[in-house]
C-alpha positions in Angstrom: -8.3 36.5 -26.2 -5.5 39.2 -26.0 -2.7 39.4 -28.9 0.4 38.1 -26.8 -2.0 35.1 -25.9 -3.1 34.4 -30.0 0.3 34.5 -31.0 1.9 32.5 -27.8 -0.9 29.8 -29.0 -0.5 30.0 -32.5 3.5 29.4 -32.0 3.2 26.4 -29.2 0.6 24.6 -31.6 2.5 25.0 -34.6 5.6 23.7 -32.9 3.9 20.7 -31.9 4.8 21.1 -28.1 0.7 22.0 -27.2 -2.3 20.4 -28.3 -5.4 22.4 -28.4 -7.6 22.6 -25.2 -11.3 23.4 -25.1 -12.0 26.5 -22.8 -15.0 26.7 -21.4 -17.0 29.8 -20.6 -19.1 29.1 -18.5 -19.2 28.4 -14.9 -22.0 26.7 -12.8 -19.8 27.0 -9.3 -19.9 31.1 -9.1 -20.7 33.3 -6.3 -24.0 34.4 -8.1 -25.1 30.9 -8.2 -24.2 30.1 -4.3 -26.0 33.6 -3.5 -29.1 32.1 -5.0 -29.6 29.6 -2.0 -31.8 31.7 0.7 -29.4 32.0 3.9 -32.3 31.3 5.9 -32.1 27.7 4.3 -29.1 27.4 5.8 -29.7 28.9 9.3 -32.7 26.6 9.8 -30.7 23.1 8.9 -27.6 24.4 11.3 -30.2 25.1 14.2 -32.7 21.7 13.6 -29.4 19.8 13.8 -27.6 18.3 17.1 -26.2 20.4 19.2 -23.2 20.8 21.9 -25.4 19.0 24.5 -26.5 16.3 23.2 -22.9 15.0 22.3 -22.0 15.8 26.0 -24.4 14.2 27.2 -25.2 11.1 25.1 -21.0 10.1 24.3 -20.5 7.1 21.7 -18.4 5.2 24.2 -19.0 2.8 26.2 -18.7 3.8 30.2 -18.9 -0.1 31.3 -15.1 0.0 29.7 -13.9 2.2 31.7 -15.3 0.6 35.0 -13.3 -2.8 33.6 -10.1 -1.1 34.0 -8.7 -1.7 37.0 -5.5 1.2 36.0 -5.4 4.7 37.7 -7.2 7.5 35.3 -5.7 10.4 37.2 -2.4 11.2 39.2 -3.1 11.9 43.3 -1.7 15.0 44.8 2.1 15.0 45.1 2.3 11.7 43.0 5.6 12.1 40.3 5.0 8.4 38.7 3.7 8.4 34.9 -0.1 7.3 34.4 0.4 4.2 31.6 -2.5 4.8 28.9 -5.7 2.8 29.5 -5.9 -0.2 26.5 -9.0 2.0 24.5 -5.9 4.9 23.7 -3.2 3.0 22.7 -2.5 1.9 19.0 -0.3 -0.6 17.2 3.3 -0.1 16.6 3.4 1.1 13.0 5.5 -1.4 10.7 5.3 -2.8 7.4 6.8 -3.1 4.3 5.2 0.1 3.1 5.8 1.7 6.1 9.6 0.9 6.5 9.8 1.7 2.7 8.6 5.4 3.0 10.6 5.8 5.9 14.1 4.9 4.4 13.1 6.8 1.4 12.8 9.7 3.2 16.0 9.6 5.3 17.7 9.0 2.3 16.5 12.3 1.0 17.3 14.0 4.6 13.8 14.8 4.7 11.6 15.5 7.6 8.0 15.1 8.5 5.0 16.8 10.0 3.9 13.2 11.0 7.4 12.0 12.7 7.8 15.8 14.7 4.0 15.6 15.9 4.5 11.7 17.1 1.1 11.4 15.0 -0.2 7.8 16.7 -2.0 7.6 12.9 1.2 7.2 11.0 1.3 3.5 10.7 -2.3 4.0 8.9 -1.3 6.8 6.4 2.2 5.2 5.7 1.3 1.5 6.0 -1.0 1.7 2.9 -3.4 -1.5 3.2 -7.0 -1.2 1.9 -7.7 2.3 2.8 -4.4 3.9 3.7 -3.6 7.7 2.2 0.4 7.2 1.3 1.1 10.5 1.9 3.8 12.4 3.7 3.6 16.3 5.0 7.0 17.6 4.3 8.6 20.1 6.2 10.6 22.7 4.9 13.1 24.9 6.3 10.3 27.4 7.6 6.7 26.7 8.4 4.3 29.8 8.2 1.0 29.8 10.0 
């Protein structure tokens, strides 16, 4: 431990504003530990696992759906009407108590979201709460940096 650091301690400890904090030393999450796994390990889980074509060609949903529907998929040449979204793509109107809470909260504050801008369809799950819901909020400042 360096000098300015002893003394810095030393002070905050005897002033009462600190209390004492084991360090520890050692670390089991280093780069030398990680490099100890053989890379070939690695290679051979990532190529025995699925790969692109078998999630083209064996999709999780359910193609008898989509012969149910009785709406247009697609727009015909020269056609300017809106396609409506088929029933398996559309999601509940977000409300709530939670969700109306959050909301006014952050209008009072003349705050902005990520969520609100992007029309995320997920917001009524991440601001409604319920069971499994997040709470959270990406706030946007006056600049965004990618």
């Amino acid at each position: 431990m360096s000098q300015i650091s002893s003394n810095l301690l030393k002070t905050t400890l005897q002033n009462g504003k600190f209390s004492p904090v084991k360090v520890h030393t050692t670390c089991k999450h280093t780069a030398a530990a990680t490099a100890s796994q053989p890379l070939q390990k690695i290679r051979e889980r990532l190529e025995s696992g699925p790969g692109f074509q078998e999630f083209v060609q064996n999709p999780s949903y359910n193609r008898e759906d989509w012969s149910a529907y009785e709406g247009k998929l697609k727009r015909e040449k020269g056609e300017q009407d809106r396609l409506r979204l088929p029933p398996w793509l559309k999601t509940k109107i977000p409300m709530g108590k939670n969700f109306s809470r959050i909301k006014d909260q952050l209008r009072e504050l003349k705050l902005a979201t990520v969520c609100e801008e992007a029309k995320c369809p997920n917001i009524g799950e991440c601001w409604g709460g319920g069971e499994h819901g997040t709470q959270t909020a990406t706030i946007m400042v006056s600049l965004v940096a990618r």
